[in-house]
C-alpha positions in Angstrom: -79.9 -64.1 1.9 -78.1 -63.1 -1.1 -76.6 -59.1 -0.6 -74.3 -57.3 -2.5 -72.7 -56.1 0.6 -71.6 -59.9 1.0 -67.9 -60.0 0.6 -67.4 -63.3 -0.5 -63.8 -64.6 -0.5 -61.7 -67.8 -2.1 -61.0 -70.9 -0.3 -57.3 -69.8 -0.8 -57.7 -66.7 0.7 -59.9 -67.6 3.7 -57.5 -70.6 4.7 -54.5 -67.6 4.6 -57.0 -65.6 7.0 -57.4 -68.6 9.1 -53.1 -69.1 9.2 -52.6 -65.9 9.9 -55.1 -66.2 12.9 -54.4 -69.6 14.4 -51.1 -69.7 13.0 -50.0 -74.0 14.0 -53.4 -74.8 13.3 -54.5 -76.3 10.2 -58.5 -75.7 8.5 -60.0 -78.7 7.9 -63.4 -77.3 6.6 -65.0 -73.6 5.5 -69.1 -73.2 5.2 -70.7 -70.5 4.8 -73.5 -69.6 6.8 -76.1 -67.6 5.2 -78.6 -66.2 7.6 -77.1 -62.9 8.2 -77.8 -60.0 5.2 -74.9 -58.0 5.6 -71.6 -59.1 6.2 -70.6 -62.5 4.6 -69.8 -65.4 7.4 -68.0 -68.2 7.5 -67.9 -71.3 9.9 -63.9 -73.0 10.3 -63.1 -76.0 11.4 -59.6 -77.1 12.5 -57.3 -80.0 13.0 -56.9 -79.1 16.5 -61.0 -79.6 17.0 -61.3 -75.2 17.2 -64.5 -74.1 15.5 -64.9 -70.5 14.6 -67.0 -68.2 13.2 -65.2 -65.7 10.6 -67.1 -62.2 9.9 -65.7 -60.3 6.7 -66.7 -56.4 6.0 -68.5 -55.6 2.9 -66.2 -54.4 0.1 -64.4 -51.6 0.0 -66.4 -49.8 -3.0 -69.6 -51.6 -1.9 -72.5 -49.0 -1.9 -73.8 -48.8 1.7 -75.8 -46.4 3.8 -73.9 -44.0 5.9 -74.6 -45.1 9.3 -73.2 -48.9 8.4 -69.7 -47.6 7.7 -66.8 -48.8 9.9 -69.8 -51.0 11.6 -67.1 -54.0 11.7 -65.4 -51.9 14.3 -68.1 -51.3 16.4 -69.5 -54.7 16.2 -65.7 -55.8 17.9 -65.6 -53.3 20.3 -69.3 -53.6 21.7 -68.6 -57.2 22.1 -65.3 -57.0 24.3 -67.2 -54.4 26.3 -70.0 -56.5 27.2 -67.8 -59.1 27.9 -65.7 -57.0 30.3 -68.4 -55.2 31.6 -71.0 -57.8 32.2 -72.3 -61.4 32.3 -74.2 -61.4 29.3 -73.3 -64.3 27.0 -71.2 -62.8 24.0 -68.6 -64.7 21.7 -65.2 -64.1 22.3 -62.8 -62.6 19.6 -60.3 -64.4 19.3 -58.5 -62.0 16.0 -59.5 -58.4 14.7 -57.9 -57.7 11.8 -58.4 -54.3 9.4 -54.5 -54.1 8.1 -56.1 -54.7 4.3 -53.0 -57.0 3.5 -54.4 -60.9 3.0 -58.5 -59.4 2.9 -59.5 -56.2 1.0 -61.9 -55.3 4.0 -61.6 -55.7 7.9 -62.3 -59.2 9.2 -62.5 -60.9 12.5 -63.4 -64.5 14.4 -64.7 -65.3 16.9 -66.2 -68.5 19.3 -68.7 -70.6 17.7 -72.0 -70.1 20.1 -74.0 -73.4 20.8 -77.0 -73.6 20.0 -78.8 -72.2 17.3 -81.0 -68.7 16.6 -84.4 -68.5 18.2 -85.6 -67.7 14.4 -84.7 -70.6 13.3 -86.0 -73.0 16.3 -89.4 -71.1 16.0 -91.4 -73.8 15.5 -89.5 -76.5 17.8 -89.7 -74.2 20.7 -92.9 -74.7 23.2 -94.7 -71.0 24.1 -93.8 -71.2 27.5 -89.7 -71.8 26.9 -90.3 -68.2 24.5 -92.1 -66.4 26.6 -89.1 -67.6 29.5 -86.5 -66.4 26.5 -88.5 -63.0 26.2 -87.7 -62.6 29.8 -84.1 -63.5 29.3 -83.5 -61.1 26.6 -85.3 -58.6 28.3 -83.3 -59.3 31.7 -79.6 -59.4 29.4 -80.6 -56.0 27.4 -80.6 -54.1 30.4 -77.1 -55.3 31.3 -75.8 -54.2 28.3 -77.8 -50.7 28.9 -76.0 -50.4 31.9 -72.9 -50.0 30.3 -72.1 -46.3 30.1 -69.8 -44.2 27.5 -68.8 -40.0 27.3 -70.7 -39.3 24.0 -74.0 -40.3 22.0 -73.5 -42.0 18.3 -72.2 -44.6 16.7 -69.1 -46.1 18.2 -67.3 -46.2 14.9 -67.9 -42.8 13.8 -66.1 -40.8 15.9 -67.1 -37.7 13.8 -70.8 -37.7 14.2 -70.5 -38.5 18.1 -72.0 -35.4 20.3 -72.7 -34.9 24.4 -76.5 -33.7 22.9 -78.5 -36.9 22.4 -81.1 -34.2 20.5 -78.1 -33.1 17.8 -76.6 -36.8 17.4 -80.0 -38.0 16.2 -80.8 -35.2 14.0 -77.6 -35.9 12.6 -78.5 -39.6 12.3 -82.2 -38.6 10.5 -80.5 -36.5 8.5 -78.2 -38.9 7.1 -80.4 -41.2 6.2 -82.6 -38.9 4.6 -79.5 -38.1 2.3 -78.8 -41.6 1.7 -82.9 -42.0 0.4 -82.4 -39.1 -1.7 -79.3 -40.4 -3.0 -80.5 -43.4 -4.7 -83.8 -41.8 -5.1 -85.5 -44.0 -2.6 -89.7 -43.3 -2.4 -90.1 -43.2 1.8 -93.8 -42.8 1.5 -93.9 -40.1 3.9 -93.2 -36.4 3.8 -89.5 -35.8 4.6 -89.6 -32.2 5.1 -92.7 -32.8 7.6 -91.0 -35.1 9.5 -88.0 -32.8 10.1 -90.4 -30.2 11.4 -92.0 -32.5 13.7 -88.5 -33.6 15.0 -87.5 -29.9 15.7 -90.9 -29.5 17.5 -90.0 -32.6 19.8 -86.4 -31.8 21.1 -87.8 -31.6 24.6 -88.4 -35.5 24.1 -84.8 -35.8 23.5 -83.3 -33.4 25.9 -84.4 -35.8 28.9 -81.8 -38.7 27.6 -78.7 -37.4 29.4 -77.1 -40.6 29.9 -75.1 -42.5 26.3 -75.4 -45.8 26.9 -74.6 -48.7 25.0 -77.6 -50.1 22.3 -77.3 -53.4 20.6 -80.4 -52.4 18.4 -80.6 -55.4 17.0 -81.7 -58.2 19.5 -84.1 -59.9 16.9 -84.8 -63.5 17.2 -82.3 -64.2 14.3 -79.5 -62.7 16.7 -81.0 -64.8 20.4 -79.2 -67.9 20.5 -80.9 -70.4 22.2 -79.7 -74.1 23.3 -81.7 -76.3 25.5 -84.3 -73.6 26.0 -82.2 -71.3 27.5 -80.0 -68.2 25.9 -76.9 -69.2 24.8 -75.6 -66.0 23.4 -76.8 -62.8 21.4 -74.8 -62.2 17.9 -74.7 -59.3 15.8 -73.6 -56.7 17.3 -72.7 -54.4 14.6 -75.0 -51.9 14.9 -74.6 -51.3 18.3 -74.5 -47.7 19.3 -73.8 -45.2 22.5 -77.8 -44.1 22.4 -81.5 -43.8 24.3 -81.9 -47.8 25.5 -85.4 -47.0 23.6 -83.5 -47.6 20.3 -83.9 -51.5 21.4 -85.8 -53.6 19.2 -87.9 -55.1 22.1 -89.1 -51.4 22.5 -90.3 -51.1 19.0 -94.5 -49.9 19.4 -95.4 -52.0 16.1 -93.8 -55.2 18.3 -93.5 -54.7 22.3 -93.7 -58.1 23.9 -94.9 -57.7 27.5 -92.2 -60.7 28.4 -89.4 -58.8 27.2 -90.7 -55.8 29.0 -91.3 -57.6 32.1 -87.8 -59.0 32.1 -86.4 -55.6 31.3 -88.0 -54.1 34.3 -90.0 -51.6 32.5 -93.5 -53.0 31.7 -94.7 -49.6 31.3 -93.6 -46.5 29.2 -94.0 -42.7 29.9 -96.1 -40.5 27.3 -93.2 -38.6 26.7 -90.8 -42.4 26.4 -93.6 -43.5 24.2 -93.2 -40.8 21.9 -89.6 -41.2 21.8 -89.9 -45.1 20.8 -92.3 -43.7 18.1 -89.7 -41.4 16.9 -87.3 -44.7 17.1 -89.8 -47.2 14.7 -89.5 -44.3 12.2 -85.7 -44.0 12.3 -85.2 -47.3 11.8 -88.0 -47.7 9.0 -86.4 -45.2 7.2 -83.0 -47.2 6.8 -85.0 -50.9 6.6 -86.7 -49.0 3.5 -83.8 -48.4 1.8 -82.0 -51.5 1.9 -83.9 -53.2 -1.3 -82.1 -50.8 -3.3 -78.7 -50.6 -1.2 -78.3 -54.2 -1.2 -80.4 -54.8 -4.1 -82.3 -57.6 -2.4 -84.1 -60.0 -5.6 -87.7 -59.1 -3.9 -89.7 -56.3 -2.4 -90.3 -57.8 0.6 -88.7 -55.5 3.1 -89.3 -52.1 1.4 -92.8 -52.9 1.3 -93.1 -54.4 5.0 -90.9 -51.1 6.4 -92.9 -48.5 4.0 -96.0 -49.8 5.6 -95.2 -49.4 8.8 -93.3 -46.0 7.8 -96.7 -44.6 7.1 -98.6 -46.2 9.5 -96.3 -44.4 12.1 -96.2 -41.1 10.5 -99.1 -41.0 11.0 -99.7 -41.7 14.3 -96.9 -39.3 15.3 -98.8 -36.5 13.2 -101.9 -37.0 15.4 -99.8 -37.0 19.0 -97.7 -33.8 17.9 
């Protein structure tokens, strides 16, 4: 996926990146691996038979939306919590580094997973391994739920964080409104609307008391799978100190009864589904503004989140 948020570097640079990481160890090989649609990546391979995988932040003057700023940081520090906290399968970092002096933006690597992304093995893998995988995901999201912080938000923006889960996410909406406003993106739905409806539904919000932490992105392009079984969840970038609602295995345009059932929550309350509403929208808004942020070459996702945008708007106008 090309991305102008892709921070692409030299061979001479990377291989300096690489010194100053493993310093005694020489690269023997750089790809690039191109799945991923924000950060660039890079897979290393050394004399010493190390393999790892090398994330670099988008540029420093790159034109992103406000919630993906200083995400590199979270993405490192959501990984060495669920790695201390719990048993779910997470790379391990093996260097951070945001000092700017051999990489304009921060970088890191880490293990190389086996295995390969459930996306990608989609075809190859029978229904009854997935549905098992589902149950899997379902079982290792809720780990990661359980692990607790002081304050709602993201985890590298100190300055939007709150105890109020209600105030954090109207700060969150209201972000991303500005961003959509700011490079005159069409939502397809009523902005000022929406913010009415979210003042009428704090009561919804009020009853998440607890910040816990969110990957928010456990799509199949982020479950890696070897042998049929999970061999590790990527991407942790987004993660967030939220409602475990935020999950993507919670989304009501995609709730897979395997996930649910391994989550140990196969049913929702009224007032839980509305919140999981309010959650398809937030995250619609920001998928819909990524073809112009990133400036994608095809419509595809802006159509696909619009669509579901107004679909869910809505929906949420007839259950408020």
């Amino acid at each position: 996926m090309k991305s102008m948020t892709k921070n692409t570097q030299s061979a001479e640079t990377l291989n300096q990146m690489a010194q100053k990481a493993f310093p005694g160890e020489t690269c023997t090989e750089i790809l690039e691996l191109t799945e991923g649609y924000f950060n660039v990546a890079y897979l290393l391979r050394f004399d010493s038979g190390r393999e790892s995988v090398l994330k670099i932040a988008p540029p420093r003057d790159a034109c992103i939306m406000s919630y993906e700023k200083n995400i590199m940081y979270s993405e490192v520090a959501a990984m060495r919590l669920a790695a201390e906290k719990t048993d779910v399968p997470v790379a391990k970092i093996f260097f951070f580094d945001d000092s700017l002096t051999l990489c304009s933006s921060p970088y890191f690597f880490m293990e190389k997973l086996e295995g390969n992304s459930l996306f990608s093995l989609a075809d190859s893998v029978p229904e009854s391994v997935k549905k098992q995988i589902r149950r899997d995901t379902g079982m290792l999201n809720r780990k990661i739920n359980s692990i607790t912080g002081e304050s709602f938000g993201y985890i590298g923006q100190p300055q939007m964080q709150g105890k109020d889960w209600y105030t954090v996410f109207c700060r969150m909406m209201d972000m991303a409104f500005s961003d959509a406003k700011a490079m005159s993106v069409d939502l397809k739905i009523p902005v000022p609307t929406l913010r009415s409806f979210l003042e009428n539904s704090r009561s919804l919000f009020e009853q998440v008391t607890v910040p816990c932490l969110v990957h928010w992105d456990l799509w199949d392009g982020n479950i890696f799978v070897k042998n049929g079984r999970i061999s590790g969840l990527i991407d942790w970038e987004r993660s967030l100190w939220a409602d475990p609602l935020m999950e993507v295995g919670f989304r009501t345009y995609g709730q897979d009864p395997d996930f649910l059932q391994g989550y140990g929550k196969e049913c929702l309350t009224p007032e839980e589904q509305l919140r999981a509403l309010w959650y398809d929208i937030y995250l619609m808004v920001l998928v819909a503004q990524e073809y112009t942020y990133r400036q994608y070459e095809t419509t595809q996702m802006y159509d696909w989140s619009t669509g579901i945008l107004t679909e869910k708007f809505a929906e949420l106008n007839l259950r408020l």
